[in-house]
MIKEPA-408532 format. One record per residue (C-alpha): residue number from 1; residue in three letters; x, y, z. Coordinates in steps of 0.2 Angstrom, whole numbers, plus 5000, padded with zeros to 4 digits. Layout:
// residues N
PT NUM Ala X Y Z;
...
// end
This chain:
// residues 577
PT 1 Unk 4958 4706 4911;
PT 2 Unk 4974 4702 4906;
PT 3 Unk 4991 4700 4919;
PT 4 Unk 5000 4716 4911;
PT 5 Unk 4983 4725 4911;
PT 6 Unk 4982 4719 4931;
PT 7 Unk 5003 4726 4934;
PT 8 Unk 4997 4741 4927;
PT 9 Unk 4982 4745 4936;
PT 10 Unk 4992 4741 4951;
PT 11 Unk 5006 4751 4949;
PT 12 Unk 4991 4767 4944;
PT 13 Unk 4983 4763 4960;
PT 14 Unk 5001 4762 4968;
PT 15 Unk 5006 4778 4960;
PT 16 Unk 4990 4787 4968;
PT 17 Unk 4992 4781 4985;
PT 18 Unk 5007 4787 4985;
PT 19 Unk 5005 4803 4980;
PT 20 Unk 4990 4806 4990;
PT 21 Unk 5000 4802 5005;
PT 22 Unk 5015 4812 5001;
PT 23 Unk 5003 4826 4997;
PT 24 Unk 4997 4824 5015;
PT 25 Unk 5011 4820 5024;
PT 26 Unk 5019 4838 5019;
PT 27 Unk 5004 4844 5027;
PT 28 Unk 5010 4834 5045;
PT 29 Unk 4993 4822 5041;
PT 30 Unk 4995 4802 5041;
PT 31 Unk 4980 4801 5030;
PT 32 Unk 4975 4781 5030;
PT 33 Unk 4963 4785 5014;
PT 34 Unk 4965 4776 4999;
PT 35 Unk 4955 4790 4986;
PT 36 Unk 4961 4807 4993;
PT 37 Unk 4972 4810 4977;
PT 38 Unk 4967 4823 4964;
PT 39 Unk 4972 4814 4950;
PT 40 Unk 4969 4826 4936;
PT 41 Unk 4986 4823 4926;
PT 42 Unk 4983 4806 4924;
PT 43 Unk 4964 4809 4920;
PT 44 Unk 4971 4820 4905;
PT 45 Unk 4982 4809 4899;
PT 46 Unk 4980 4793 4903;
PT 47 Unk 4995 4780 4900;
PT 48 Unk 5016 4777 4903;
PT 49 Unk 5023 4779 4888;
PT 50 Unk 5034 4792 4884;
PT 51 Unk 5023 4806 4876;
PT 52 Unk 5011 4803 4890;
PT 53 Unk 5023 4807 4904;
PT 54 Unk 5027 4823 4894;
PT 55 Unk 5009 4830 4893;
PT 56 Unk 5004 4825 4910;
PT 57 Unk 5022 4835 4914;
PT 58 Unk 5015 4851 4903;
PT 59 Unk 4999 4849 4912;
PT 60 Unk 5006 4851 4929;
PT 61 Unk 5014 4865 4924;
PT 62 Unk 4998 4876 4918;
PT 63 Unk 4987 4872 4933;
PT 64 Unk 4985 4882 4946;
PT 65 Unk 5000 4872 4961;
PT 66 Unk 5001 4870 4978;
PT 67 Unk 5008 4884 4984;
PT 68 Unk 4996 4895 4978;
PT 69 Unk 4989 4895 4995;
PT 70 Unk 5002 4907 5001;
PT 71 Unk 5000 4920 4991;
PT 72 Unk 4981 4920 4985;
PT 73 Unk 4965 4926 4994;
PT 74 Unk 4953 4913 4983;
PT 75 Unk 4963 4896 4984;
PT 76 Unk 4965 4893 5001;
PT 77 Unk 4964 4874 5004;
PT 78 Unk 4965 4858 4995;
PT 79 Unk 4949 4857 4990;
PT 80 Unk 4948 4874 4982;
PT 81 Unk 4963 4872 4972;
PT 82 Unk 4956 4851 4965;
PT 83 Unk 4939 4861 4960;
PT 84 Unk 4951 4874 4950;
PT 85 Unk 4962 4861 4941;
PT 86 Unk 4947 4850 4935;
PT 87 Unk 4938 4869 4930;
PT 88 Unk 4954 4873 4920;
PT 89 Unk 4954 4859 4911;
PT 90 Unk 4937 4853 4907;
PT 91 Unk 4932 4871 4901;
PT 92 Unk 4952 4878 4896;
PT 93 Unk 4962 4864 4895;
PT 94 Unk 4975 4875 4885;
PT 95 Unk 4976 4890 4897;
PT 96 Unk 4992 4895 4909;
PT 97 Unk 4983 4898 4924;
PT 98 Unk 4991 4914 4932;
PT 99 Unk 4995 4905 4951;
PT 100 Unk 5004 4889 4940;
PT 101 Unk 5022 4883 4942;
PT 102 Unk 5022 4887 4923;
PT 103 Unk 5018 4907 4925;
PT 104 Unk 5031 4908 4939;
PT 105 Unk 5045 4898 4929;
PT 106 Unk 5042 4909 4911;
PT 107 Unk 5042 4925 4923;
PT 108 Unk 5060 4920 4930;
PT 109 Unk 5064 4916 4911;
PT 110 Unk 5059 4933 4907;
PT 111 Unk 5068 4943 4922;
PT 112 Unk 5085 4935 4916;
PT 113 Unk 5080 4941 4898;
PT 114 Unk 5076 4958 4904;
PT 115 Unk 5090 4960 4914;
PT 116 Unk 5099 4956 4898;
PT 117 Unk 5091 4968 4887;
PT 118 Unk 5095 4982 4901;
PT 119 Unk 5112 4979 4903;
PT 120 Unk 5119 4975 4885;
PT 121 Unk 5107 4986 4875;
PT 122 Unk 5116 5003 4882;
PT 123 Unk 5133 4998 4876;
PT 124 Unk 5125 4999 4857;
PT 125 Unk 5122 5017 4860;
PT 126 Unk 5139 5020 4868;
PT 127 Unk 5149 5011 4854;
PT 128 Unk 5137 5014 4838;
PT 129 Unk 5154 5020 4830;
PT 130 Unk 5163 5006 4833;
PT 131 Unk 5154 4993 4828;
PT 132 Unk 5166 4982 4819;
PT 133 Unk 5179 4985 4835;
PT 134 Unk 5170 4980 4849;
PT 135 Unk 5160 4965 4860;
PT 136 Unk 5143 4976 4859;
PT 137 Unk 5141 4974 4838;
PT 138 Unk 5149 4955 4839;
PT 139 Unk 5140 4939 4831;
PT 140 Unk 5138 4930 4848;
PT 141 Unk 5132 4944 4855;
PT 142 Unk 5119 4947 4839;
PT 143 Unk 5116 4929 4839;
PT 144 Unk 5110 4931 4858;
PT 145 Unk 5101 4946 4855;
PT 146 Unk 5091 4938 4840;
PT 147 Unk 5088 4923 4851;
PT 148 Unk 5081 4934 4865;
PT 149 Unk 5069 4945 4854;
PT 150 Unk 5062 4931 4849;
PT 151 Unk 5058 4926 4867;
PT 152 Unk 5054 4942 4869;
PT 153 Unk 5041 4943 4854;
PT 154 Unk 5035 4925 4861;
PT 155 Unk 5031 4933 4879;
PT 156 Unk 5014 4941 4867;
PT 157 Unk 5007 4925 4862;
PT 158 Unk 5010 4917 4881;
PT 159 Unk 5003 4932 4887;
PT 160 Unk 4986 4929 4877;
PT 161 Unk 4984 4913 4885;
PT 162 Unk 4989 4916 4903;
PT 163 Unk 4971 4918 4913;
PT 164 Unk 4972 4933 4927;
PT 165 Unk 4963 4936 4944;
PT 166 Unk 4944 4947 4941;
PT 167 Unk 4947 4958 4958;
PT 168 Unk 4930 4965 4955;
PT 169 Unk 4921 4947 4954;
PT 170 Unk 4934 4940 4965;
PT 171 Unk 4940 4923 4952;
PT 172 Unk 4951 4918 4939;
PT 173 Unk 4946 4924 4921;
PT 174 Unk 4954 4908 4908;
PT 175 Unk 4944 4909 4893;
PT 176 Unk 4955 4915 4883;
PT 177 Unk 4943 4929 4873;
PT 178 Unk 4942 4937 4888;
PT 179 Unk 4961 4936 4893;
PT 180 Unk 4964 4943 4876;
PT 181 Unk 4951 4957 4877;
PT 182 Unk 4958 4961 4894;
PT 183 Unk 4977 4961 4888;
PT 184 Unk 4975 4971 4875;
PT 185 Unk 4964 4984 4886;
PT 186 Unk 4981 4983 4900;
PT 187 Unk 4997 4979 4895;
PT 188 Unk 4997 4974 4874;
PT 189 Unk 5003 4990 4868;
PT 190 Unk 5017 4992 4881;
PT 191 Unk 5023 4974 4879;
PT 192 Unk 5022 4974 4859;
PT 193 Unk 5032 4992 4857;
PT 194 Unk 5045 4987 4871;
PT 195 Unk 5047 4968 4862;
PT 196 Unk 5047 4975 4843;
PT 197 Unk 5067 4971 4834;
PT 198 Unk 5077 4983 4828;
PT 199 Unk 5092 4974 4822;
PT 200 Unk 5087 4974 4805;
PT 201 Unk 5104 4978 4801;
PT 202 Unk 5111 4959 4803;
PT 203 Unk 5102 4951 4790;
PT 204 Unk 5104 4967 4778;
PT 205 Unk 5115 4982 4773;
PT 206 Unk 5110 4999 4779;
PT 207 Unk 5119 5016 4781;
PT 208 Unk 5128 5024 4797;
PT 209 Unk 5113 5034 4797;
PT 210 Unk 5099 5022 4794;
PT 211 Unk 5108 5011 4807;
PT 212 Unk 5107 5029 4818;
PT 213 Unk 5089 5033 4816;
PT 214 Unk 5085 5014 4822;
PT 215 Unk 5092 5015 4838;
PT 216 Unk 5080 5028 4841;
PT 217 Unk 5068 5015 4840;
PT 218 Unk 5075 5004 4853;
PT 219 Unk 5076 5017 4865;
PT 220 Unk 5058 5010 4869;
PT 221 Unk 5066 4995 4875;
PT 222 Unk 5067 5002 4891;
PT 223 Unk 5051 5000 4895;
PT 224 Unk 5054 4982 4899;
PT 225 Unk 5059 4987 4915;
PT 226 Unk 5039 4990 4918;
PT 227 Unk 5038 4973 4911;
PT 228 Unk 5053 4967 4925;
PT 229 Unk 5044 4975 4938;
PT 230 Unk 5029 4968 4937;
PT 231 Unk 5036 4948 4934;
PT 232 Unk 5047 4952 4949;
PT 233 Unk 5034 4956 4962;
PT 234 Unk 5026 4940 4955;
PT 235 Unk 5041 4930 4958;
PT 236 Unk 5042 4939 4974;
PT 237 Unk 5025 4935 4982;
PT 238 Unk 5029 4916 4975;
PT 239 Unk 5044 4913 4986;
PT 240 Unk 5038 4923 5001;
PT 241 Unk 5050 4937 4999;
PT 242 Unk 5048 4948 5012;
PT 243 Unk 5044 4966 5008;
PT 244 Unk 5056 4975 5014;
PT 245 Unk 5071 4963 5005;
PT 246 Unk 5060 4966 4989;
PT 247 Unk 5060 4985 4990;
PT 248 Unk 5075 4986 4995;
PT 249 Unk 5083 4976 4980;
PT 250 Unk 5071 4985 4968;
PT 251 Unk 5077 5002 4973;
PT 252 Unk 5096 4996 4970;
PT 253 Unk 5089 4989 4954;
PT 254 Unk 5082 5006 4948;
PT 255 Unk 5096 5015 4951;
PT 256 Unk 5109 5004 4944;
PT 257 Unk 5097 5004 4930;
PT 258 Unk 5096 5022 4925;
PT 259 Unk 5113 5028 4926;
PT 260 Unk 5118 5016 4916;
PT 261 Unk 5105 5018 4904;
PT 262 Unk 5105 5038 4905;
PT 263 Unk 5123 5038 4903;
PT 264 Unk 5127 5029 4887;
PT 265 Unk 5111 5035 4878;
PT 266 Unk 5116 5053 4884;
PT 267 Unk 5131 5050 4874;
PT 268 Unk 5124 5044 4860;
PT 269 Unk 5113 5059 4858;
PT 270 Unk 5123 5072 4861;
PT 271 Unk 5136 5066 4848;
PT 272 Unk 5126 5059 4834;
PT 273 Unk 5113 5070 4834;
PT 274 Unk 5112 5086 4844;
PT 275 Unk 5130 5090 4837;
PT 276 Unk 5125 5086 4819;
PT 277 Unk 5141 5079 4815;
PT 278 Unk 5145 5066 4800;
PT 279 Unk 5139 5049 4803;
PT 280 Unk 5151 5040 4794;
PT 281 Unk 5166 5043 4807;
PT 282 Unk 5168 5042 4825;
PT 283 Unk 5163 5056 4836;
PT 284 Unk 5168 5053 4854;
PT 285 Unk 5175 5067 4860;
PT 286 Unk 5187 5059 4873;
PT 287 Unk 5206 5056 4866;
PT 288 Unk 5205 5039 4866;
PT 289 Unk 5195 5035 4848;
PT 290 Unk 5205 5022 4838;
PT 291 Unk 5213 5027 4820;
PT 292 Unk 5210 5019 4806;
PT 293 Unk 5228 5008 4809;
PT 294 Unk 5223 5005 4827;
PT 295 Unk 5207 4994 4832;
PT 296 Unk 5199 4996 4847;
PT 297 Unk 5201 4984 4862;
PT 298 Unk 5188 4980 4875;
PT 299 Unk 5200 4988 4889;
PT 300 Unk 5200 5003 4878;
PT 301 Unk 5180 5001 4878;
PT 302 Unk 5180 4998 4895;
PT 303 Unk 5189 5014 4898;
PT 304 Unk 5178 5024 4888;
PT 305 Unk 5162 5018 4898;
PT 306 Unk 5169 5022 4915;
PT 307 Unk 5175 5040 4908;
PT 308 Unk 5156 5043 4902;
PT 309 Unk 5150 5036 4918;
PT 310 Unk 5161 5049 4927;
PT 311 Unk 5155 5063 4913;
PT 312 Unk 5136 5061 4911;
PT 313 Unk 5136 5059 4929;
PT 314 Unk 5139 5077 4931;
PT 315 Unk 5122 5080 4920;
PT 316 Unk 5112 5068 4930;
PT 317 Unk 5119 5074 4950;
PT 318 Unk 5114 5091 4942;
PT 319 Unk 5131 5097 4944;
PT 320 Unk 5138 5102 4926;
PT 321 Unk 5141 5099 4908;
PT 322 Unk 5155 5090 4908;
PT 323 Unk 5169 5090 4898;
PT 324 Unk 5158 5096 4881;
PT 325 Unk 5149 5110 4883;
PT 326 Unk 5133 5112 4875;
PT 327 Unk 5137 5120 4858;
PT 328 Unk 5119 5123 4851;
PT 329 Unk 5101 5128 4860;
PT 330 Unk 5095 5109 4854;
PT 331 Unk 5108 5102 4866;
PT 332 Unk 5103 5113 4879;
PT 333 Unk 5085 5109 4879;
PT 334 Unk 5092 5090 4883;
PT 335 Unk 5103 5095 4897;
PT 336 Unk 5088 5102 4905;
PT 337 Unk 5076 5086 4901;
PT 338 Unk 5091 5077 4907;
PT 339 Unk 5092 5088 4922;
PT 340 Unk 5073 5089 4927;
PT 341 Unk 5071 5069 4923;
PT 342 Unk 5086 5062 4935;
PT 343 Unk 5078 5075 4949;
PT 344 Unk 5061 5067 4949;
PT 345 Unk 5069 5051 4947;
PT 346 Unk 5080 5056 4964;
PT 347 Unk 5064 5060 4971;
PT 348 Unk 5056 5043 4968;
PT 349 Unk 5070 5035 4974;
PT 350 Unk 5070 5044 4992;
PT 351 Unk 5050 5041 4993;
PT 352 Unk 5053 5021 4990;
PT 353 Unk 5069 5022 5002;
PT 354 Unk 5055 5033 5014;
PT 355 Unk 5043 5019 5013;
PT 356 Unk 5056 5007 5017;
PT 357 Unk 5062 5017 5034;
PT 358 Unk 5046 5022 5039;
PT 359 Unk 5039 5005 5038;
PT 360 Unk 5021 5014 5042;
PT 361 Unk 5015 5016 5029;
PT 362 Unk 5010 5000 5021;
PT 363 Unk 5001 4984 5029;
PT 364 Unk 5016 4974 5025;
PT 365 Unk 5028 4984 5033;
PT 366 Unk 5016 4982 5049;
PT 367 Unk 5016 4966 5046;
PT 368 Unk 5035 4961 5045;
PT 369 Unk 5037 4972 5061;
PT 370 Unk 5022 4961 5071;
PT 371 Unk 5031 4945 5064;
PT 372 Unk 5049 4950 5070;
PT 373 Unk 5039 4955 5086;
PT 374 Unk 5032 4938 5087;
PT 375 Unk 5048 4928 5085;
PT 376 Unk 5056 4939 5097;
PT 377 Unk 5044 4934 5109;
PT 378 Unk 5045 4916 5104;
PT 379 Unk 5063 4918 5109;
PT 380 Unk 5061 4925 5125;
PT 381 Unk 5047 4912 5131;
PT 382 Unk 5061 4898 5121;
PT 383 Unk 5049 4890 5114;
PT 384 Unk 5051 4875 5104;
PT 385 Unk 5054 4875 5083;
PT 386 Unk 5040 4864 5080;
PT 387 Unk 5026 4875 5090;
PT 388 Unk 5035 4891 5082;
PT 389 Unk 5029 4885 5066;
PT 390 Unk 5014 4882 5070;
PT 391 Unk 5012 4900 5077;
PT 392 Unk 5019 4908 5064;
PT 393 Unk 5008 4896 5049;
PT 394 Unk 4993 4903 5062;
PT 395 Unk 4997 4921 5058;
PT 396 Unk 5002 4920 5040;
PT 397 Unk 4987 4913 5036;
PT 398 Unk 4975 4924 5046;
PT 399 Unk 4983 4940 5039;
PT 400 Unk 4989 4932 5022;
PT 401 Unk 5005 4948 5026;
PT 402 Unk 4994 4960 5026;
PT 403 Unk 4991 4969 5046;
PT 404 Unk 4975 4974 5052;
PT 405 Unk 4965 4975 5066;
PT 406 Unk 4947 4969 5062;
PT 407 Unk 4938 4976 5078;
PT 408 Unk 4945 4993 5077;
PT 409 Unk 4938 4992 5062;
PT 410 Unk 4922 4986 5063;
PT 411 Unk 4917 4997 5079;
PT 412 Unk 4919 5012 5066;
PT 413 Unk 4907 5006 5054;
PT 414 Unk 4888 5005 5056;
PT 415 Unk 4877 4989 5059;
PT 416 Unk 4869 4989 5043;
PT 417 Unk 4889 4990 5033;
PT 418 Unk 4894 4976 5047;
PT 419 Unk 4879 4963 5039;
PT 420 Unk 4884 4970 5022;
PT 421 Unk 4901 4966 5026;
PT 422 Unk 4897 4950 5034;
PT 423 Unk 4887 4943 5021;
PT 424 Unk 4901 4949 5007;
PT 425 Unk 4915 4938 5016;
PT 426 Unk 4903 4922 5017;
PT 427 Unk 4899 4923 5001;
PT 428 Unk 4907 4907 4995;
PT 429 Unk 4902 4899 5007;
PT 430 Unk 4884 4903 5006;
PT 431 Unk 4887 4897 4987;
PT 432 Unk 4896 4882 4993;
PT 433 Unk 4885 4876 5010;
PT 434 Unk 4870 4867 5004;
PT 435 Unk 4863 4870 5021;
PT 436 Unk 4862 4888 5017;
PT 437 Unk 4854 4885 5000;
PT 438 Unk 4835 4891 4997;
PT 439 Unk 4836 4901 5012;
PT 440 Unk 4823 4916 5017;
PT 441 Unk 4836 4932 5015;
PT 442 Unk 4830 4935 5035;
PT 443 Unk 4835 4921 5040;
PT 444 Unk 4853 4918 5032;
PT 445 Unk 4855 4936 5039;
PT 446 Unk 4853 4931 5055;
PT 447 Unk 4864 4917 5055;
PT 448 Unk 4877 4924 5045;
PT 449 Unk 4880 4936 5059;
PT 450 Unk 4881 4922 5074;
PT 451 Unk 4893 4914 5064;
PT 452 Unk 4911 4913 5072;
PT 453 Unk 4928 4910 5062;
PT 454 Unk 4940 4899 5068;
PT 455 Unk 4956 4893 5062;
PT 456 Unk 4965 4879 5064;
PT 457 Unk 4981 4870 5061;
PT 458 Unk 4985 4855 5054;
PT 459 Unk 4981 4839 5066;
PT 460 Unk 4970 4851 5077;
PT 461 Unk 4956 4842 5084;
PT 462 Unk 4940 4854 5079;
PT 463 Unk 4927 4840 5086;
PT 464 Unk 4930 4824 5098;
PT 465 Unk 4920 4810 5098;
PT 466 Unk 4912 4805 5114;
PT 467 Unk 4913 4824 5121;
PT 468 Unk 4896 4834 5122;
PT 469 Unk 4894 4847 5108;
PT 470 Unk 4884 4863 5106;
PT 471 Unk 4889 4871 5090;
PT 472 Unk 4890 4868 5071;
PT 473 Unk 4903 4868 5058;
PT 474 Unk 4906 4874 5043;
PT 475 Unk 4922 4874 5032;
PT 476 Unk 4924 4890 5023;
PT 477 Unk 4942 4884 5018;
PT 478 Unk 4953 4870 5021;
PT 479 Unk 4948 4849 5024;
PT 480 Unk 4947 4841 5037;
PT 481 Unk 4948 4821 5042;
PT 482 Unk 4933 4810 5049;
PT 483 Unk 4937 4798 5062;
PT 484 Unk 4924 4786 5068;
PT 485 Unk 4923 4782 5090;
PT 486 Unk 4935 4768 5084;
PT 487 Unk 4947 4778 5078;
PT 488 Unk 4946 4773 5060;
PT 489 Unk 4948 4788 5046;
PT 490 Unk 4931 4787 5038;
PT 491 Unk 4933 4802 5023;
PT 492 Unk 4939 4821 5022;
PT 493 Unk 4926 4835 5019;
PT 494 Unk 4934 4850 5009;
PT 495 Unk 4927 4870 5006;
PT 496 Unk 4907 4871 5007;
PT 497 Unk 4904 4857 5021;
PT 498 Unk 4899 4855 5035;
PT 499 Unk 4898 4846 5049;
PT 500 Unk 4890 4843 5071;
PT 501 Unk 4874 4850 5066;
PT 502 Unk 4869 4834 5078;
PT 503 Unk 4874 4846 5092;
PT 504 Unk 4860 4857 5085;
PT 505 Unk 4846 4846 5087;
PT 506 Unk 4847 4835 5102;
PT 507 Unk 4852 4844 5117;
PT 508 Unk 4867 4837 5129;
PT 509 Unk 4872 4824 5113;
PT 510 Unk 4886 4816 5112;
PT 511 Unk 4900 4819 5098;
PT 512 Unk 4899 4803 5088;
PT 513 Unk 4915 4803 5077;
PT 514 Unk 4930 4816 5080;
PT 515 Unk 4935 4828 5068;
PT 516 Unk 4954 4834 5064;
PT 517 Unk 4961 4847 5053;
PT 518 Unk 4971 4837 5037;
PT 519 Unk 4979 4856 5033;
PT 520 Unk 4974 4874 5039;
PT 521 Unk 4958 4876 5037;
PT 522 Unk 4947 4894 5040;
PT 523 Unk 4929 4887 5050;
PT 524 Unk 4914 4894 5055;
PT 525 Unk 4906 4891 5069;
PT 526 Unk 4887 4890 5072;
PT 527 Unk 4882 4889 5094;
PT 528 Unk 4866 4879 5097;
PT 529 Unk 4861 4894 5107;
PT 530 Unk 4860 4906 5093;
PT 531 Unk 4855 4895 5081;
PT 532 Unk 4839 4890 5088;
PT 533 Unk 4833 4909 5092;
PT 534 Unk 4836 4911 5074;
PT 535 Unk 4827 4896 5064;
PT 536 Unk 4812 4893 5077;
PT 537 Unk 4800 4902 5066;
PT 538 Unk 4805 4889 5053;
PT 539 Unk 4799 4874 5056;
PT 540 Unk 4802 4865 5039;
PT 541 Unk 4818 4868 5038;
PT 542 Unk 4821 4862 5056;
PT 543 Unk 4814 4846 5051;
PT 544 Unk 4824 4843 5035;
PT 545 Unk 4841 4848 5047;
PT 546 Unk 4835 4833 5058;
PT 547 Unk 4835 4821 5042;
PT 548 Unk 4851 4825 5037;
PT 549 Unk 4857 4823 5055;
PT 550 Unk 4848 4808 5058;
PT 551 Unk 4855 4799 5041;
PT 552 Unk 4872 4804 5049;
PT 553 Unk 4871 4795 5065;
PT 554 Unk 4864 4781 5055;
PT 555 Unk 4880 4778 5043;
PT 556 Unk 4891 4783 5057;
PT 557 Unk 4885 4769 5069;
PT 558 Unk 4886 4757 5056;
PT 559 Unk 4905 4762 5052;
PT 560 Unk 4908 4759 5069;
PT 561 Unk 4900 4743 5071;
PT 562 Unk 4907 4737 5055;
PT 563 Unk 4926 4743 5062;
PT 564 Unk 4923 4736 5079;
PT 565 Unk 4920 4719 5069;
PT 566 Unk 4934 4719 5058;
PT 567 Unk 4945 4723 5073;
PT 568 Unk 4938 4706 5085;
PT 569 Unk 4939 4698 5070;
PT 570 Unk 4958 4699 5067;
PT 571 Unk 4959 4698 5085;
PT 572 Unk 4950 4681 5085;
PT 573 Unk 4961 4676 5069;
PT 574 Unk 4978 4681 5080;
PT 575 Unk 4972 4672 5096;
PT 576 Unk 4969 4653 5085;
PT 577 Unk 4988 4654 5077;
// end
C-alpha cells in the first residue's frame, strides 16, 4: 500500500472515530469504541473529492436523522434509525425519507412560498384594473411569482419520491410505486389544482376579459393553505413546538388569512362580474380611481386596500353591505354565501380557540399542563439543571407528549384484550429477539406478560458487575454499553438484544460484566421467578439458554483476563523506566 493510500485510510479512520464519539458524546456517553459509527454516507460514496463530498451531503439529507427520535413512535434508538438508513439505501437509495433533514428543510421552503402566494395573490384581484399602475402586476413581482410556481409545480415530483409512515402496518412505505399510488389516492389532486399557473398573460397577449376569466382560476390557489397546514404541523413536531404555541399561532394565521383573502376577492367579484360592467375600464366604486392623465401610486393603492378592508368587513362581521348596495339578485346570492361562509368560519375559529382554553380535550393539552406541573415542582424542591433534564427526557420519552394513564386503562379492559394488547406492543421485539424466535405460542404468551418495561437514561447503570442478579434483559429500544469487571468497554448491543440471562440459569450468580445506558433506552425485564414457572415444561429450550449463556461467560472471562494482562503489563513497562 502506498504512503498517500495509508494518509488516507488514516484520516477515514480518523473521520469515523470522530464522529462516532461526537455522535455519543451528545448523548453524555464517553464511548471508548473504535467501530460504533454508522457510516452509511461514506459507504455510498466513498472518496474526498469534491463531487463526493456533495453526494455524501445529498445523502444525509434523504435519510431518515437523528432527531427523529423525538417525534416518531418507530425510531426510537440509534440502532433503529442505522437499520433504516442502510434499508433506504440498499433498496431506495433515491427516496426522501419523510423523518430526514431534507423533508423538513423543503417543508420550510414551501411555508415561505405559501405564505407568499397568500399574501400577494389577493392584491391581483384587488387591482386587476390597474395593472400597468401598480406593485401587484410589476415584472419583479411576475418574475417572483414565475419562479415560485415553478417551485410550486416541483413540490409534485418531490412529493412522488418522499416515502410516508403505514399507521396500519406501523413502517415507513419508500418504494416509490407505492408512494406514488398512495399520493395520488390522498393529496395529488389537491396539490396539482392549487400548484397549476395561471399567468399566461406574461409570456402572451390576452383581453381584459380573458385576463378576467383566469383569475377565476387561481382562486384555487387558496387551497395551499391545506397544503401550509399540513407542512407546518410537520415543521412543528420537528422543532418541539409545544401545542398550545402551535394552535395558538395557527388560529392568528387563519384569520389574518381569510380577511385578507375574502376581502379583496369580494371586490373583485362584486365589480367585474356580479355588476356586469365593461371590462375594459376601471370599476372601483370608491372616488379615488386614477384618470387617464393621473397614474396610480402605491399609497393610493394602499388606501384603497385598507378602505376595502373597512368595506367587505361589514359583509363578513355580518353587519351590512357597505357602501354598494347589492344592485342585482346575483349579488345578493353572494352576500349571503359570503355571510353564511365567514359564520362557519367564526365558528371554527372559537372551537380552535375552545380547545386551546379548555386544554382538556386533547392529550397534548394534558400533557403541556403535567410538564408545567412537573417543572413547577422541580422548582419548588430546587433541583439542580442537570437532574431536570434528565427528568424531563424521562417523561418525554415515556409519553412521546401524548398523556395517559396506562393502569386506568388497562384495569377497564378484559384479560384476553390485555395479552392481545401485550403481544401487539412487543411485537418488534419478538421479530427482533432471537430468543424469542420458534417459540410455542403458549409459551411466548406467558412470558410476554411477566415482562416489565423499564426506561433508562443515558449512563444509567441497568446491570453491575459483581452484584447478584435475578432477571433478564431485553432492549425493545435504545443501546446500551458492555463493560467487563475491569472496566474496559467491550461492545454496545442495540434494539432486539438481550442480555443477564446468566441470572436465569444459575441461581445466586454473580453479575459478570456491567451494563450502562449509551442513550435512553425502553428495556424489558424478565424476573428469574417467573421465568422459570413459565419454561419448565420445556426442557430443550432450557438447555440451548444455558449454551448461549455459558458461551457468554466464556468470552467474557477471557476479555477480562486479557484486560487484566494488558494493564500489568504497562504497569510492569512503567515500573522498568
Amino acid at each position: 500500500m502506498s504512503r498517500k493510500s495509508k494518509f488516507m485510510n488514516e484520516i477515514k479512520i480518523n473521520e469515523v472515530k470522530s464522529d462516532a464519539h461526537k455522535m455519543f458524546a451528545n448523548y453524555g456517553h464517553d464511548c471508548t469504541l473504535d467501530d460504533i459509527s454508522d457510516n452509511y454516507d461514506w459507504n455510498y460514496a466513498p472518496g474526498f473529492s469534491l463531487l463526493k463530498k456533495i453526494q455524501r451531503w445529498f445523502v444525509r439529507l434523504r435519510v431518515v436523522s437523528e432527531s427523529s427520535k423525538l417525534y416518531t413512535h418507530h425510531l426510537r434508538s440509534f440502532g433503529a434509525i442505522s437499520a433504516e438508513r442502510r434499508r433506504q439505501l440498499k433498496y431506495h437509495p433515491y427516496t426522501i425519507h419523510p423523518f430526514s433533514t431534507g423533508r423538513i428543510v423543503w417543508a420550510i421552503i414551501m411555508m415561505v412560498i405559501i405564505l407568499y402566494q397568500l399574501t400577494v395573490t389577493p392584491f391581483l384581484f384587488l387591482l386587476f384594473d390597474f395593472k400597468k399602475e401598480n406593485f401587484a402586476y410589476s415584472g419583479i413581482l411576475n418574475a417572483f411569482r414565475l419562479y415560485f410556481d415553478t417551485l410550486l409545480l416541483f413540490n409534485i415530483p418531490v412529493n412522488c419520491l418522499t416515502g410516508y409512515y403505514d399507521e396500519p402496518m406501523q413502517k415507513v412505505v419508500l418504494d416509490v410505486k407505492l408512494i406514488s399510488i398512495h399520493y395520488l389516492k390522498t393529496n395529488f389532486l389537491l396539490d396539482l389544482v392549487s400548484s397549476f399557473p395561471t399567468y399566461y398573460d406574461i409570456f402572451i397577449h390576452m383581453s381584459i376579459s380573458s385576463k378576467a376569466s383566469l383569475l377565476w382560476f387561481t382562486i384555487f390557489r387558496f387551497l395551499l393553505v391545506i397544503q401550509f397546514s399540513r407542512y407546518s404541523r410537520m415543521v412543528a413536531n420537528h422543532f418541539n413546538i409545544n401545542h398550545f404555541t402551535y394552535m395558538t399561532t395557527m388560529v392568528i394565521f387563519y384569520t389574518v388569512i381569510f380577511w385578507h383573502v375574502m376581502c379583496c376577492v369580494v371586490v373583485f367579484i362584486r365589480n367585474h362580474i356580479l355588476l356586469h360592467a365593461d371590462l375594459s375600464k376601471p370599476l372601483f366604486s370608491t372616488k379615488i380611481v386614477p384618470n387617464s392623465a393621473q397614474a396610480i401610486t402605491d399609497n393610493r393603492v394602499w388606501v384603497m386596500y385598507f378602505g376595502a378592508l373597512h368595506h367587505k368587513s361589514l359583509l363578513l362581521y355580518n353587519s351590512g353591505y357597505g357602501k354598494a348596495e347589492p344592485v342585482s339578485e346575483l349579488e345578493i346570492v353572494l352576500i349571503y354565501c359570503v355571510w353564511y361562509g365567514s359564520s362557519l368560519f367564526c365558528i371554527y375559529i372559537l372551537a380552535m380557540i375552545m380547545e386551546i382554553n379548555t386544554g382538556k380535550t386533547s392529550s397534548a393539552h394534558k400533557y403541556d399542563s403535567m410538564e408545567r406541573q412537573l417543572k413547577e415542582y422541580m422548582r419548588h424542591k430546587q433541583l439542580p439543571a442537570p437532574m431536570r433534564t434528565r427528568i424531563l427526557t424521562y417523561y418525554e420519552f415515556k409519553f412521546q407528549k401524548r398523556y395517559f394513564r396506562e393502569s386506568e386503562i388497562l384495569a377497564t379492559i378484559s384479560e384476553q384484550l390485555r395479552q392481545e394488547m401485550n403481544m401487539h406492543a412487543c411485537k418488534k421485539l419478538v421479530e427482533n429477539v432471537i430468543f424469542f424466535r420458534n417459540l410455542p405460542l403458549n409459551l411466548l404468551v406467558r412470558i410476554i406478560s411477566c415482562l416489565r418495561i423499564e426506561v433508562f437514561l443515558v449512563n444509567d447503570v441497568i446491570i453491575r458487575a459483581n452484584t447478584p442478579g435475578a432477571s433478564m434483559y431485553f432492549i425493545s429500544t435504545g443501546t446500551v454499553a458492555i463493560y467487563t469487571k475491569s472496566g474496559k468497554e467491550v461492545c454496545h448491543l442495540e434494539d432486539g438484544a438481550h442480555f443477564g440471562e446468566i441470572a436465569l440459569l444459575i441461581k445466586d450468580t454473580f453479575r459478570i460484566a456491567s451494563v450502562i445506558a449509551v442513550e435512553v433506552s425502553e428495556i424489558y425485564r424478565l424476573d428469574q421467578k417467573d421465568f422459570v414457572k413459565a419454561i419448565n415444561p420445556y426442557p430443550d429450550l432450557l438447555a440451548n439458554i444455558q449454551h448461549i449463556a455459558e458461551e457468554r461467560m466464556e468470552v467474557s472471562s477471557m476479555l477480562d483476563e486479557y484486560n487484566r494482562r494488558e494493564i500489568a503489563s504497562k504497569r510492569f513497562n512503567l515500573l522498568n523506566q
